[in-house]
N, CA, C and O atoms as CSV, one atom per row, in Angstrom:
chain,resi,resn,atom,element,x,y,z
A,1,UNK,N,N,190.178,-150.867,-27.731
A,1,UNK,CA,C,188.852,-151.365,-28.004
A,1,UNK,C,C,188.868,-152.155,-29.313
A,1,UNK,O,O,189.551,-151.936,-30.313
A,2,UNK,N,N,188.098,-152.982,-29.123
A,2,UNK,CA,C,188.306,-153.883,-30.494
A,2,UNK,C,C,186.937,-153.832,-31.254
A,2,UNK,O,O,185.898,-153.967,-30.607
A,3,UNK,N,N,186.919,-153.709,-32.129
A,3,UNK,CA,C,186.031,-153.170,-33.248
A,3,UNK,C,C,185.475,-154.477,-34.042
A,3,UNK,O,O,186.283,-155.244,-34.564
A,4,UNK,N,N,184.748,-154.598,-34.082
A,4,UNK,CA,C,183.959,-156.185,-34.887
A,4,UNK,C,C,183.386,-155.814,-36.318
A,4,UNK,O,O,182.253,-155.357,-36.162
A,5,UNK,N,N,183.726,-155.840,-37.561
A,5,UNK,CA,C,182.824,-155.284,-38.354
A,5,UNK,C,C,182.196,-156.875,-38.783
A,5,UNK,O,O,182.822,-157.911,-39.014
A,6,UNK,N,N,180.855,-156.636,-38.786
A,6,UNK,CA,C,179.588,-157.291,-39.477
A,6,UNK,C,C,179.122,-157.186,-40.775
A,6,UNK,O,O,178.249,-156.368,-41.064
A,7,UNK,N,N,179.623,-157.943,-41.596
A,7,UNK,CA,C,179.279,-157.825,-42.930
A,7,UNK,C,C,177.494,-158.272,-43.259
A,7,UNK,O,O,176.837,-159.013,-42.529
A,8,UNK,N,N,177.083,-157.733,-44.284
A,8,UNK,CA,C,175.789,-158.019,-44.507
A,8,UNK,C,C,175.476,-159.950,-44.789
A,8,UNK,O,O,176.167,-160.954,-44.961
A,9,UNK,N,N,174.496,-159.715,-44.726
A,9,UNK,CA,C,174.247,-161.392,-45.460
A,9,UNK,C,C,172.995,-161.221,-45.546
A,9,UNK,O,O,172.214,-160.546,-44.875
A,10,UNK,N,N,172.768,-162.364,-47.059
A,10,UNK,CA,C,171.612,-162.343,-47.746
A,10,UNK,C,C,171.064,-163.790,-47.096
A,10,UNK,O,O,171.722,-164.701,-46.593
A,11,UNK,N,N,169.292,-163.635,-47.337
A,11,UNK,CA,C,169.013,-164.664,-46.638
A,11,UNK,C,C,168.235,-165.352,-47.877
A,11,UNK,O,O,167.466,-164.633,-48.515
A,12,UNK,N,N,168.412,-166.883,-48.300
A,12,UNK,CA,C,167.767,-167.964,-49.253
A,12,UNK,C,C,167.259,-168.532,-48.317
A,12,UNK,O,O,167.666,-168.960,-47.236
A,13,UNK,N,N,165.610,-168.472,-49.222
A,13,UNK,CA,C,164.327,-169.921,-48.698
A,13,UNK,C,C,164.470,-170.828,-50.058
A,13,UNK,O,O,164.856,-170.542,-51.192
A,14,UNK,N,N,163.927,-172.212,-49.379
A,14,UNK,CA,C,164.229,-173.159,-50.538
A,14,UNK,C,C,163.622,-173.986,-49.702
A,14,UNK,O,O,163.558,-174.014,-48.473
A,15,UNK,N,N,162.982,-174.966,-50.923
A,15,UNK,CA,C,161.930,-176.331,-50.430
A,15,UNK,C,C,162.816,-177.623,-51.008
A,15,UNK,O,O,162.869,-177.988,-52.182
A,16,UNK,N,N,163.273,-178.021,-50.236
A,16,UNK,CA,C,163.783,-179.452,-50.077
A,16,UNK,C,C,162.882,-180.501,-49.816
A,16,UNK,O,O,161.871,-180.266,-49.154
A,17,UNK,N,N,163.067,-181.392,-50.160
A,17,UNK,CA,C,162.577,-183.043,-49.886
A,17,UNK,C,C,162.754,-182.983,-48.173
A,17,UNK,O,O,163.785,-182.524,-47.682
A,18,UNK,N,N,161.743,-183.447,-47.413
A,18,UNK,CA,C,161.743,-184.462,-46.019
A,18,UNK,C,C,163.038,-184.557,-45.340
A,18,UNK,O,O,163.794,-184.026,-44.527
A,19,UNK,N,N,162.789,-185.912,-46.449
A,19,UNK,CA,C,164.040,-187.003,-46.365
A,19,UNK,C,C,165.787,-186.596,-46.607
A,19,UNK,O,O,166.753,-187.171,-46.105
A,20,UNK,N,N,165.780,-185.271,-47.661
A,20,UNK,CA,C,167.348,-184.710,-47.678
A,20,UNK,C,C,167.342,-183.359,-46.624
A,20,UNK,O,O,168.430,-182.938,-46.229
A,21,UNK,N,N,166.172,-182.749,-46.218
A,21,UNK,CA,C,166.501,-182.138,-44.827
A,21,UNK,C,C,166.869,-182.610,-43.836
A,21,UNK,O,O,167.758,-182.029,-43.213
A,22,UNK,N,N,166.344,-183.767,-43.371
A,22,UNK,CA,C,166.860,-184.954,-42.591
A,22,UNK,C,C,168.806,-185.434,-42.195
A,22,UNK,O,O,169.655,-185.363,-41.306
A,23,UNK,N,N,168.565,-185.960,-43.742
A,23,UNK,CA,C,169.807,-186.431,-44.045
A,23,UNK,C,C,171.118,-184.907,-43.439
A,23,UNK,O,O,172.143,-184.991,-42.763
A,24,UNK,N,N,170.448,-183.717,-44.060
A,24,UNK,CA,C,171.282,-182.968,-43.882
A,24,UNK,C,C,171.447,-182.933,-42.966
A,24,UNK,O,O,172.642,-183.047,-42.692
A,25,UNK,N,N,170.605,-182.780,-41.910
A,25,UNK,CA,C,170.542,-182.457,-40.200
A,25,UNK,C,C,171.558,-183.182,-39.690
A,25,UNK,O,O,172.333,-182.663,-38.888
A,26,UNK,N,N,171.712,-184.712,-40.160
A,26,UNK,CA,C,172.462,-185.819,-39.418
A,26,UNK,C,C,174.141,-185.158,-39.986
A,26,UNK,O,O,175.068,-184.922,-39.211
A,27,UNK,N,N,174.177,-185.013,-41.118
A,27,UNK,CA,C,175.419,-184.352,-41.415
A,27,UNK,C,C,176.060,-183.595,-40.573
A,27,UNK,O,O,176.970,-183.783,-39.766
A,28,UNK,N,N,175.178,-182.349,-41.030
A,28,UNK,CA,C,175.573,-180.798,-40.299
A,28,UNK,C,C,175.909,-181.619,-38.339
A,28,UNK,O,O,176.901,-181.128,-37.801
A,29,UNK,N,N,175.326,-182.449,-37.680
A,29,UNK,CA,C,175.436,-182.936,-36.211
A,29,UNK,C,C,176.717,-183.545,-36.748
A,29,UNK,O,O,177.676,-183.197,-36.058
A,30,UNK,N,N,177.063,-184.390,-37.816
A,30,UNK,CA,C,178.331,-184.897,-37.366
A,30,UNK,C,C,179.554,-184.363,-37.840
A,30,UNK,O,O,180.711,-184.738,-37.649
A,31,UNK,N,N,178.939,-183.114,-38.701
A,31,UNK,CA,C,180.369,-182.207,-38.583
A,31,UNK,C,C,180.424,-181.148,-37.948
A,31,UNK,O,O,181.053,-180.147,-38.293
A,32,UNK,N,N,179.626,-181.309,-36.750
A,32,UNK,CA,C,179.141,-180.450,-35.396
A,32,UNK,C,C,179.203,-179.003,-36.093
A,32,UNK,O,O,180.150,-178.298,-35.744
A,33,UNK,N,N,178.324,-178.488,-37.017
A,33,UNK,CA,C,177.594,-177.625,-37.583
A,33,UNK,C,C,176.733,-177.380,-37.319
A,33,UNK,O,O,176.104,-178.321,-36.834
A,34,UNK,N,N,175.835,-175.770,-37.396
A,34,UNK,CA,C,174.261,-175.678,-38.329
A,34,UNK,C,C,174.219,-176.311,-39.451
A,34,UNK,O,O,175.171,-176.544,-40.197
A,35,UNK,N,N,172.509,-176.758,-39.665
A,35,UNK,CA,C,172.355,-176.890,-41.126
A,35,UNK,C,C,172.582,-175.494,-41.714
A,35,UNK,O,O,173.143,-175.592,-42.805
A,36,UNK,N,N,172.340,-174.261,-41.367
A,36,UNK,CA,C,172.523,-173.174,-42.004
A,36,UNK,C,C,174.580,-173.039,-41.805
A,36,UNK,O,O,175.030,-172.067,-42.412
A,37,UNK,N,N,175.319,-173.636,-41.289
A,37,UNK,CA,C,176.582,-173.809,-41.751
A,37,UNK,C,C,177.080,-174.594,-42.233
A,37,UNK,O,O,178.302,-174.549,-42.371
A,38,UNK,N,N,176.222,-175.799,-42.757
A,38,UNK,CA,C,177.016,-176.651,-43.587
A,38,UNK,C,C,176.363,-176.318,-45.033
A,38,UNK,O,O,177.041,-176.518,-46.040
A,39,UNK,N,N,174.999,-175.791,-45.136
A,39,UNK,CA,C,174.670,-175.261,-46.292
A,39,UNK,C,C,175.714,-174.002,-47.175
A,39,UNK,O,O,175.893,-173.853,-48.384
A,40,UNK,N,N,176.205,-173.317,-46.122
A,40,UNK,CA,C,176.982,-172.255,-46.464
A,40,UNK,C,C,177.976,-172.598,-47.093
A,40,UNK,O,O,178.258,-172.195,-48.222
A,41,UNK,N,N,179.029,-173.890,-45.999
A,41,UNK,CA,C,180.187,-174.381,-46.707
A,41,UNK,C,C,180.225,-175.273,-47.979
A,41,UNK,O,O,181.151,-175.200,-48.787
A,42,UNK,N,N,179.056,-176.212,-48.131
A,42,UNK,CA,C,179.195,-176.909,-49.676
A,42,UNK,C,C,178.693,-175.513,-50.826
A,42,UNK,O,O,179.247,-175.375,-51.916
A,43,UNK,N,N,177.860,-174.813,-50.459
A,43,UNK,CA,C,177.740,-173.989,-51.300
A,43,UNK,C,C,179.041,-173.067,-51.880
A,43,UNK,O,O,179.210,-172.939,-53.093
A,44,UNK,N,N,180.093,-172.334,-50.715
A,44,UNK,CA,C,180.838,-172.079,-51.203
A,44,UNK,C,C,182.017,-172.380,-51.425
A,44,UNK,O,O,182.856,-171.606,-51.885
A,45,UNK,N,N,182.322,-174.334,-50.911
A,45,UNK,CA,C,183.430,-174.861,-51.645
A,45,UNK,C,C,183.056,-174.898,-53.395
A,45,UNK,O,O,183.912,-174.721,-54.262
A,46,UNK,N,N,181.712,-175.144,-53.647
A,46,UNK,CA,C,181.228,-175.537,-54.488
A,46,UNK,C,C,181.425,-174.250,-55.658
A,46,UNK,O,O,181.881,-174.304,-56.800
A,47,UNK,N,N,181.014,-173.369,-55.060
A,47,UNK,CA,C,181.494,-172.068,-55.911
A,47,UNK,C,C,182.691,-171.870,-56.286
A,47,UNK,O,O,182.954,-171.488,-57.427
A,48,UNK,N,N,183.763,-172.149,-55.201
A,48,UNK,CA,C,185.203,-171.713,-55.093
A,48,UNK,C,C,185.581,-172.930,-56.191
A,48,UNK,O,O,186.114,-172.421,-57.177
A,49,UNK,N,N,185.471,-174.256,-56.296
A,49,UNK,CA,C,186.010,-175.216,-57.531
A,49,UNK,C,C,185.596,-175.002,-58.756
A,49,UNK,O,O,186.093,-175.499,-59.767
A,50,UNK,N,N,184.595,-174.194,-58.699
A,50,UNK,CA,C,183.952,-174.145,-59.989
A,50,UNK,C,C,184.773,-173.083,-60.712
A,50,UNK,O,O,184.948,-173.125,-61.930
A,51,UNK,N,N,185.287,-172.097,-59.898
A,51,UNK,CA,C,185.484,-170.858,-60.277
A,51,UNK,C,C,184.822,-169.533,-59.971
A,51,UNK,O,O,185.379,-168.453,-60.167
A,52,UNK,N,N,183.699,-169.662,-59.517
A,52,UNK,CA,C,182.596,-168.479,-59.357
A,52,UNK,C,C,182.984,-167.619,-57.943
A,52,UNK,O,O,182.290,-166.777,-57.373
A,53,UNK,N,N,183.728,-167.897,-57.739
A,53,UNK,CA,C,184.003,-166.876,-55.952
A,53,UNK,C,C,186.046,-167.796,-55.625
A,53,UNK,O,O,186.593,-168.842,-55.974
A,54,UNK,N,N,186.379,-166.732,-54.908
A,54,UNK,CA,C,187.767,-166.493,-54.458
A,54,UNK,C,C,188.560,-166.347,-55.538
A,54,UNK,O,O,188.423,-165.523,-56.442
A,55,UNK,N,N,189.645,-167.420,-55.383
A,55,UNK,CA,C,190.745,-167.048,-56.106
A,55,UNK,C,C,191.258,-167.906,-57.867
A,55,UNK,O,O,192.126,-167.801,-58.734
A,56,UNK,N,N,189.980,-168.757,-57.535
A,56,UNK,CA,C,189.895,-169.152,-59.299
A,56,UNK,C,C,188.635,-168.495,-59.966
A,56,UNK,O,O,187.648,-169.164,-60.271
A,57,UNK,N,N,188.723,-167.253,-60.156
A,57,UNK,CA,C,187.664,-166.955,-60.799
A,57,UNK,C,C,187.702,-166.934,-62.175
A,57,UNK,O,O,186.711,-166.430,-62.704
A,58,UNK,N,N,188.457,-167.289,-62.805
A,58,UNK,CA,C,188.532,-167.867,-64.458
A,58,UNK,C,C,187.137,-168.971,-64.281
A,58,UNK,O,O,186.996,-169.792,-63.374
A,59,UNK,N,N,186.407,-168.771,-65.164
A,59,UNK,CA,C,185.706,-170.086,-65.260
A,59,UNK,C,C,185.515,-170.891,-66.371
A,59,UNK,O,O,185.063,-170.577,-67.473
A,60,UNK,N,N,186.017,-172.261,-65.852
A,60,UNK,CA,C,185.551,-173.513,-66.863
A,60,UNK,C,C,184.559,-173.483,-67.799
A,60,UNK,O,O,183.460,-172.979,-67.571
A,61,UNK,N,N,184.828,-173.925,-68.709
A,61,UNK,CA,C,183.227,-174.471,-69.921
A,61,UNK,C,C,181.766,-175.123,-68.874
A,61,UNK,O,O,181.819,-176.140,-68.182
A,62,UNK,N,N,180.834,-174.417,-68.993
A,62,UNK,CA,C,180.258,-175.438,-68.225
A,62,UNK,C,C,179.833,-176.264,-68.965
A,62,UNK,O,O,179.913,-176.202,-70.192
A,63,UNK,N,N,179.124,-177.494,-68.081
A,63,UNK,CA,C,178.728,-178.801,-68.494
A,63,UNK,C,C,177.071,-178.623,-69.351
A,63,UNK,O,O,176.412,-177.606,-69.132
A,64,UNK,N,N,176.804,-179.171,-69.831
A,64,UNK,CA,C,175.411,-179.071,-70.752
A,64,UNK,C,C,174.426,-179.086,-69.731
A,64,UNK,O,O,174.755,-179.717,-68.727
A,65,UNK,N,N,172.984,-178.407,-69.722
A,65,UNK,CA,C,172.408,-178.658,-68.694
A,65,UNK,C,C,171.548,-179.623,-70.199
A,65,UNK,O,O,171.653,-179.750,-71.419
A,66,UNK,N,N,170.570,-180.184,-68.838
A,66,UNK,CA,C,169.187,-181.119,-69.581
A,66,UNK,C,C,168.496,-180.211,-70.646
A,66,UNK,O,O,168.098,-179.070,-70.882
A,67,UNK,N,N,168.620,-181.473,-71.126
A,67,UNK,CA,C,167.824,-180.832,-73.242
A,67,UNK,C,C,168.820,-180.729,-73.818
A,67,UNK,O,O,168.668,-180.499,-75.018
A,68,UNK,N,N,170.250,-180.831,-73.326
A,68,UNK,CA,C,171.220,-180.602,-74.039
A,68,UNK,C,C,172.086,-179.204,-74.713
A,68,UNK,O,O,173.066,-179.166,-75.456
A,69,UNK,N,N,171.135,-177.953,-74.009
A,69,UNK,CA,C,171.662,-176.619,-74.121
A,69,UNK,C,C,172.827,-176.615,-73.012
A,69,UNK,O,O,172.928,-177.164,-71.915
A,70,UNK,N,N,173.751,-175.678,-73.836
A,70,UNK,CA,C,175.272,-175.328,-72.957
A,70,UNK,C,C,174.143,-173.777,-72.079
A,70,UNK,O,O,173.197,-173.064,-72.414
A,71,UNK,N,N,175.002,-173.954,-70.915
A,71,UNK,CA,C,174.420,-172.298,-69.595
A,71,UNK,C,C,175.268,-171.241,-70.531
A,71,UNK,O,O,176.291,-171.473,-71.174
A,72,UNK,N,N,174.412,-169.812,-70.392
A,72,UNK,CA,C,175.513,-168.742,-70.531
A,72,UNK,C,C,176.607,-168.535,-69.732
A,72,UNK,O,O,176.630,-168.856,-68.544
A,73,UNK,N,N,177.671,-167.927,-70.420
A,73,UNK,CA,C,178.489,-167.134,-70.151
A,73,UNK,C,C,178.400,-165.988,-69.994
A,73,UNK,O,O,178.138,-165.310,-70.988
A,74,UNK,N,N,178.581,-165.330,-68.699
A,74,UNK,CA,C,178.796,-163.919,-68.579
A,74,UNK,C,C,179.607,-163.316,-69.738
A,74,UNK,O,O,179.861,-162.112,-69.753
């Protein structure tokens, strides 16, 4: 018997623009995705280069946000 384990998952709402829900839609169709799976994957390539998830979890200096304050560091 083969056993499936189901990991949890958290669910994000978020208000986007129209026009970049759109855009996304046409994406996610031409990399024959959900929008809820192509949201997943830039989010967590995006994590994984940064450092914040897998196997570079050292993380970089971050970049200044607007006003010119540096983000915390854990």
């Amino acid at each position: 018997m083969i056993e499936m384990v189901q990991r949890e998952s958290a669910q994000i709402n978020l208000r986007i623009d129209p026009e970049l829900k759109e855009a996304a839609e046409q994406a996610a169709l031409a990399d024959r995705r959900s929008l809820s799976a192509l949201i997943k994957k830039l989010l967590t390539d995006h994590c994984e280069a940064e450092g914040f998830l897998g196997e570079r979890r050292e993380r970089k200096p971050s970049k200044p946000r607007r006003g010119g304050r540096q983000a915390r560091t854990p």
